[in-house]
C-alpha positions in Angstrom: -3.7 -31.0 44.3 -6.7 -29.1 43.7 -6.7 -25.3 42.3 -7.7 -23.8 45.3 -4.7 -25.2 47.6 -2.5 -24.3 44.5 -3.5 -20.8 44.4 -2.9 -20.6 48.7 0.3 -21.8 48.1 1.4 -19.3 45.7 0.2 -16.4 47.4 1.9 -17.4 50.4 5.2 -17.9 48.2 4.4 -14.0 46.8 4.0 -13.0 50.2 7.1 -14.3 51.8 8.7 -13.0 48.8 7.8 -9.6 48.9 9.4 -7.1 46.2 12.6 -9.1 46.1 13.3 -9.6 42.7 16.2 -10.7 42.0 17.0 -14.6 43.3 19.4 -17.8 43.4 18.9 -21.0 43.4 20.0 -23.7 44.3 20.4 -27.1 45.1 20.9 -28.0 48.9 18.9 -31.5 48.8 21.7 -33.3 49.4 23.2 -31.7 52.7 23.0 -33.5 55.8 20.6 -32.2 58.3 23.2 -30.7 60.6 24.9 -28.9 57.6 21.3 -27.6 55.8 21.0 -26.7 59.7 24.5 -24.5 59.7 23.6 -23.1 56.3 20.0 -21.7 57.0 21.5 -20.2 60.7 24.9 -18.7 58.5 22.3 -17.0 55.8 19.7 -16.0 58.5 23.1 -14.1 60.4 23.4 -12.4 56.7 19.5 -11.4 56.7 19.0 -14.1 53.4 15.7 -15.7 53.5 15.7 -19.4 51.7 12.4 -21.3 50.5 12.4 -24.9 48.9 9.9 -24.8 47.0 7.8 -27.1 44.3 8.8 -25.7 40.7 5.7 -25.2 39.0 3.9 -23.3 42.1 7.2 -21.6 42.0 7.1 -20.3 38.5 3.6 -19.3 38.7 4.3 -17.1 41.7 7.4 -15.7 40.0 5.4 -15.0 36.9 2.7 -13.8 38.8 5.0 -11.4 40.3 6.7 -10.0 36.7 10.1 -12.2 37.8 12.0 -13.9 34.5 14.9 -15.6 33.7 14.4 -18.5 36.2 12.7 -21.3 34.4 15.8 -23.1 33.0 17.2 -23.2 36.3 13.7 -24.3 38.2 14.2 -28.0 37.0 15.0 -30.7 40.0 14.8 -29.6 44.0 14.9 -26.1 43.7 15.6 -23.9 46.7 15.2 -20.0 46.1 17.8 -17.6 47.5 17.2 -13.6 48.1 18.2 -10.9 50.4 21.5 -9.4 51.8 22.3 -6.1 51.1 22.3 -6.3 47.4 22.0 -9.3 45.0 25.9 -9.2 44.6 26.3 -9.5 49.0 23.4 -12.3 48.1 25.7 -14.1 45.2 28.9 -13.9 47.8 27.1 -15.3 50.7 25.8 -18.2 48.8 29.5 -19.0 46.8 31.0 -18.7 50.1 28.7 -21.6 51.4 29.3 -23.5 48.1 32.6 -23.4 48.7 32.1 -24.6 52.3 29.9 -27.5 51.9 30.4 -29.0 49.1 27.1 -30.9 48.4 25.5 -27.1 48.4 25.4 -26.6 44.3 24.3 -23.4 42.5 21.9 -23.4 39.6 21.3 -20.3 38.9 20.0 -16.4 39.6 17.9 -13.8 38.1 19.3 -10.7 38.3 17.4 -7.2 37.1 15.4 -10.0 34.9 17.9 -11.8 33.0 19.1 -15.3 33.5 22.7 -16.2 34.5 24.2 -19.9 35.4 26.3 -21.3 37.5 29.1 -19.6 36.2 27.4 -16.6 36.0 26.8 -16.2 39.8 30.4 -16.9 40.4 31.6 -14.3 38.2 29.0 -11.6 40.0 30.2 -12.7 43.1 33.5 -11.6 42.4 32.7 -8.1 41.6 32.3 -4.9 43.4 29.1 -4.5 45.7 26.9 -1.2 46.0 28.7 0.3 48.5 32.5 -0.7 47.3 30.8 0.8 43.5 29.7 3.7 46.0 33.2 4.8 47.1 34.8 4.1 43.7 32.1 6.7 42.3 32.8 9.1 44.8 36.2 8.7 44.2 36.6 9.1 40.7 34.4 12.4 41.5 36.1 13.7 44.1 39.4 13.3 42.1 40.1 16.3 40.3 38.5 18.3 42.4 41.5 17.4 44.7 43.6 18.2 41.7 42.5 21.7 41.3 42.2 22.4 44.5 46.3 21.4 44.5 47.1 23.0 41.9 45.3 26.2 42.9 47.6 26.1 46.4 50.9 25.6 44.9 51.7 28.7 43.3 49.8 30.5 46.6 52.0 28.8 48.5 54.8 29.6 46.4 53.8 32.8 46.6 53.4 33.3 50.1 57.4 31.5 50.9 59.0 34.1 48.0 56.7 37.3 49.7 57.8 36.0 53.9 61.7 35.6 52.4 61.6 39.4 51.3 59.9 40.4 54.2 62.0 39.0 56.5 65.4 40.7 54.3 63.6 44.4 54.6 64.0 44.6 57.8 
């Protein structure tokens, strides 16, 4: 392959890529044609774009782009992974269909430019997304403000029952 047609291929990897950064890959050269079929339709639903790609056109692009952490995992067909809502959505999108279909295997991810595994990607996959971290944040903020605001009403409130009881004996 000539350097030219290299060099048109990775800009058009860079360009479908946009600024995603962060990634999965994996391997889906073994599904069927009506599963791989099923797959791209169910992460298309989920806004997840998917690109098989040739490893070393894929590295330069990534490096070309300042993305790390994938060049363990770029070894055999390689098919990146990125979208969603947040990488996390992305990581339980693509467990959920390696759970599904069984000759869909993960290899790996880059996340905020480190490297994680297999196992890695399962374990991010099980923890909260950015909206669920979100609502835990405003919880825990939200919290004793609740608190005070409790506390400052009981003794009013006591208050106010003790002042209508002798009131209501004056008269």
């Amino acid at each position: 392959m000539s350097r030219q047609i290299k060099d048109m291929l990775i800009e058009d990897i860079q360009s479908r890529l946009g600024e995603a950064r962060d990634f999965l890959v994996v391997d889906c050269s073994k599904l069927d044609a009506i599963s791989a079929n099923e797959w791209r339709l169910g992460l298309r639903e989920s806004n997840i774009s998917a690109l098989t790609v040739k490893n070393s056109i894929a590295k330069n692009a990534l490096e070309r782009l300042g993305v790390q952490g994938l060049d363990a995992v770029l070894a055999g067909p390689s098919t990146l992974c990125w979208g969603g809502d947040d990488v996390v959505a992305l990581s339980k999108e693509i467990t959920g269909w390696a759970t599904r279909l069984e000759q869909l295997s993960i290899k790996g991810a880059t996340v905020e430019g480190q490297g994680l595994d297999a196992e890695g990607v399962d374990k991010l996959s099980k923890s909260p997304g950015r909206t669920e971290l979100i609502g835990q944040i405003a919880g825990c903020l939200l919290g004793p403000g609740a608190q005070l605001a409790g506390a400052m009403q009981g003794p009013g409130g006591l208050l106010a029952g003790c002042l209508k009881k002798i009131s209501g004996e004056d008269e």
